[in-house]
C-alpha positions as CSV (number, residue, x, y, z in Angstrom):
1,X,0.0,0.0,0.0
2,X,1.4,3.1,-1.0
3,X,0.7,5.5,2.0
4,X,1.2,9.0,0.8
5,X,0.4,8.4,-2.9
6,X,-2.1,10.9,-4.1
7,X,-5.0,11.2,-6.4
8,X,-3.3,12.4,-10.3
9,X,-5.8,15.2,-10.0
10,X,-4.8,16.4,-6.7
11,X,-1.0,16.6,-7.6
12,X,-1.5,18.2,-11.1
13,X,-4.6,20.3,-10.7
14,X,-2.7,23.6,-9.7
15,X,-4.9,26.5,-10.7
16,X,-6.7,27.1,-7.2
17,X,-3.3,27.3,-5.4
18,X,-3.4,29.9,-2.5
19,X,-0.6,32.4,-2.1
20,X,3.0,30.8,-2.4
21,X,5.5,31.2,-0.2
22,X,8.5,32.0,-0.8
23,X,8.0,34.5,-3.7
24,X,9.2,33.1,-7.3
25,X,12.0,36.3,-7.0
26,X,13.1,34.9,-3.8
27,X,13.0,31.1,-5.4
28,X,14.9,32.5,-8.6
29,X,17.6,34.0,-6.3
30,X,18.4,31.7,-4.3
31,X,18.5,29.5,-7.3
32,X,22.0,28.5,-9.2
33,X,22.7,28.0,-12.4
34,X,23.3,24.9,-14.3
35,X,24.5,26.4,-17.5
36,X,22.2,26.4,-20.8
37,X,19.3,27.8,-18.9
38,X,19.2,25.5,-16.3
39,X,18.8,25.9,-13.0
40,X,18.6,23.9,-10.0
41,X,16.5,25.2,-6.7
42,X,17.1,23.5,-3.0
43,X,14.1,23.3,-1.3
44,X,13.6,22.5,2.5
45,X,10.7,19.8,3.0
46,X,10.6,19.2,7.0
47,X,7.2,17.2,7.0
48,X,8.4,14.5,4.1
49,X,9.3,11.1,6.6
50,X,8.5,7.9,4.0
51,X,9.3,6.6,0.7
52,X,6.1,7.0,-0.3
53,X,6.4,10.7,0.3
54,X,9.5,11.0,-2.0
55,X,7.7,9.1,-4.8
56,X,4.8,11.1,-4.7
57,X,7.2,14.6,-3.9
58,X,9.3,13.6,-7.1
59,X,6.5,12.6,-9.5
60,X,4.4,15.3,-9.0
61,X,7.2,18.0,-9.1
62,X,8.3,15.8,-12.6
63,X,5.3,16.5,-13.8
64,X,5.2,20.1,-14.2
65,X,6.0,22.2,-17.1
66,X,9.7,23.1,-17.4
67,X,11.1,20.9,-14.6
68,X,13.9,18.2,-15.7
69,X,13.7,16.5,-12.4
70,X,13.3,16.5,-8.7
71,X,15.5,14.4,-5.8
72,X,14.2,14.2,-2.6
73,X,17.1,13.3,0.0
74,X,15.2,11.8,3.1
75,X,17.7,12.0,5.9
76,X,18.1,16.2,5.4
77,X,14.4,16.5,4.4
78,X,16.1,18.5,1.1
79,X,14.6,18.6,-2.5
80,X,16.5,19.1,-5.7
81,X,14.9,20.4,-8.5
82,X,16.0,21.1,-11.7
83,X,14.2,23.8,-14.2
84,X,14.4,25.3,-17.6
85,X,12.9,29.0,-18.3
86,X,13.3,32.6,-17.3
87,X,10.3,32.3,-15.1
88,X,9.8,30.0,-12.2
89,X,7.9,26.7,-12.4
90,X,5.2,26.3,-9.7
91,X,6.8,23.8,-7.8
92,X,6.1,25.3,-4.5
93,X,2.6,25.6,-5.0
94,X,2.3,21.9,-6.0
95,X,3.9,20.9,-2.6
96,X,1.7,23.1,-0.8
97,X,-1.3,21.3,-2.8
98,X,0.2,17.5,-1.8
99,X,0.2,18.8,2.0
100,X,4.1,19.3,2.4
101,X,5.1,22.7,2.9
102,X,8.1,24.1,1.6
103,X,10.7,26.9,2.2
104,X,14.4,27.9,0.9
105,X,17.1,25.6,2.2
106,X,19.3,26.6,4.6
107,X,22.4,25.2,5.2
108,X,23.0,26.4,8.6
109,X,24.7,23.6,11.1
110,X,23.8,25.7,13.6
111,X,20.0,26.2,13.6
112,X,18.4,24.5,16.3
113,X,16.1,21.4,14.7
114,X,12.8,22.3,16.1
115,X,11.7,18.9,14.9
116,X,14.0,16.9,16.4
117,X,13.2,19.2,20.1
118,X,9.5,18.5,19.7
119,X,10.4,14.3,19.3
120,X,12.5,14.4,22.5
121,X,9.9,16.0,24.7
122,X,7.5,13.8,22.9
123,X,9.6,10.1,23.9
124,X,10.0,12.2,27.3
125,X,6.4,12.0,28.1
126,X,5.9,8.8,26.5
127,X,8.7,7.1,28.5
128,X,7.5,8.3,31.8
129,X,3.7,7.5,31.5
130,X,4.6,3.8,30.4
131,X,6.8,3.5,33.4
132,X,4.5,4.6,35.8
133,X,1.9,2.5,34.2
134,X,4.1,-0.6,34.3
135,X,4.4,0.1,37.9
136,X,1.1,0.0,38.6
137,X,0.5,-3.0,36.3
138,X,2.7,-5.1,38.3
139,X,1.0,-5.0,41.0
140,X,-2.3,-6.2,39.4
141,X,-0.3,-8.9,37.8
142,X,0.4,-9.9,41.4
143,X,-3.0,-10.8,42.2
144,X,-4.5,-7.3,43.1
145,X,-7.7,-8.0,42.8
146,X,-11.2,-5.7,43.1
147,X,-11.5,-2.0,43.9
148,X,-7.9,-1.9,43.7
149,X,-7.1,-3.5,40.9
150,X,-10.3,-0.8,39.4
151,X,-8.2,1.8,41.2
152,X,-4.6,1.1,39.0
153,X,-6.2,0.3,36.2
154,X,-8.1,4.3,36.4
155,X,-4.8,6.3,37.7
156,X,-3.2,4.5,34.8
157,X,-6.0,5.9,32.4
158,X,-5.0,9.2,33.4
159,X,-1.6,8.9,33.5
160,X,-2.1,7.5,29.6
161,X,-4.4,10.8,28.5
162,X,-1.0,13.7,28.1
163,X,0.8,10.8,26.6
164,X,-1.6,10.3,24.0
165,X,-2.4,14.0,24.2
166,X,1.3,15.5,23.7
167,X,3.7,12.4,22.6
168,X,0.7,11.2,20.1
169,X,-0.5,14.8,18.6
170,X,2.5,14.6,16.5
171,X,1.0,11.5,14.6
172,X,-2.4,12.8,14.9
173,X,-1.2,16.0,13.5
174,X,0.6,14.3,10.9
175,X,-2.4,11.3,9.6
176,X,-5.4,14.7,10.0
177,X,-3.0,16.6,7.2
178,X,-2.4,13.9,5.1
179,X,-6.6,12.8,5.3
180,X,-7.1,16.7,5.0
181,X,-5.5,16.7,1.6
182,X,-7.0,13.2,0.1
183,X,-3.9,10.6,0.8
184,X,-2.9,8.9,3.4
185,X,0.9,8.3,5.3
186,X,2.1,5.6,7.8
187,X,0.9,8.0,10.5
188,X,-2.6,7.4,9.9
189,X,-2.9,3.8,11.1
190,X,-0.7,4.8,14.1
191,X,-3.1,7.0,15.2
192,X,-6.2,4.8,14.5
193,X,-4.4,2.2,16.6
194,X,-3.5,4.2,19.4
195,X,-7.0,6.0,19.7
196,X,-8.6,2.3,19.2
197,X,-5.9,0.9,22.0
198,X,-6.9,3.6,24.4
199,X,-10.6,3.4,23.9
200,X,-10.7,-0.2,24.9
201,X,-8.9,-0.2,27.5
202,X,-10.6,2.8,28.8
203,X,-13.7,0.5,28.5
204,X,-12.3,-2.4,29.9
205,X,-11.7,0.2,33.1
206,X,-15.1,1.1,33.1
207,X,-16.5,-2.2,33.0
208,X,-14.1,-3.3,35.5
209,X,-12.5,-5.7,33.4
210,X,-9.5,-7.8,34.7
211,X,-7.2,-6.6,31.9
212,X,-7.1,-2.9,31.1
């Protein structure tokens, strides 16, 4: 299953495109030249995370008037593209239409990863609710039994709810934009899992079930 693949229509139907960011001067600027009228524009991608995000990326960008090619390197979250013409291609706009947005690379060592900030808070929370959760669950795998097995198994529901809150908005973020824009990503069944996970358990709890 290809899980970012979109629609042909979505990634070539560009004539409702909102404003584009950056500007084509700023895009032809920061451009280089290739020689022969060919130029090559680096563009900064920070929500691409899957192959099927580079294949759709790369064939909807191919597809455009004017662009020889497009390479999307994964690891930096970079994409090359390569373009004929005095004037710009639209290839930020057709990003924006495929959910990614896009802005000038900058190749700056030092510029704090905000991404990689948000995923270390986000393991953060999610490491210290499952250990406190463990804790409790070893005590009703010893035979706790009754109102206070009821009792762990509720503190442990809300010890779950800012874990799935804060450490799982960034796959719900991620699976609501790429449903918002017609495709789908490999964050979408992690969050249908998680949300499915939670809710029965959380109905197990109610219903005083022995394993919550």
């Amino acid at each position: 299953m290809s899980c970012c693949a979109p629609s042909a229509e979505l990634a070539l139907d560009l004539t409702s495109t909102t404003s584009v960011l950056p500007s084509s001067q700023e895009i032809r600027l920061a451009s280089r030249s290739l020689g022969d009228n060919l130029w090559q524009t680096d563009l900064s991608v920070p929500t691409v995370h899957c192959a099927a995000c580079i294949q759709a990326i790369e064939t909807a960008l191919g597809r455009l008037d004017r662009v020889e090619g497009a390479r999307v390197n994964l690891s930096t979250k970079r994409v090359a593209i390569r373009w004929r013409g005095d004037s710009v291609p639209p290839f930020v706009a057709a990003l924006g239409r495929l959910g990614f947005q896009a802005h000038l690379f900058e190749a700056d060592a030092d510029k704090k990863d905000k991404t990689l900030a948000e995923l270390i808070r986000a393991v953060a929370v999610a490491g210290f609710a499952a250990g406190n959760i463990m804790l409790l669950s070893v005590s009703v795998w010893s035979g706790a039994e009754g109102a206070t097995r009821d009792l762990f198994h509720w503190v442990s529901a809300l010890i779950a709810i800012p874990a799935l809150a804060f450490a799982g908005g960034i796959f719900f973020r991620s699976a609501w934009n790429a449903l918002r824009h017609g495709r789908m990503n490999m964050d979408v069944p992690i969050a249908v899992g998680v949300s499915l996970a939670y809710a029965m358990s959380l109905y197990e709890t109610i219903n005083h079930g022995d394993h919550a």
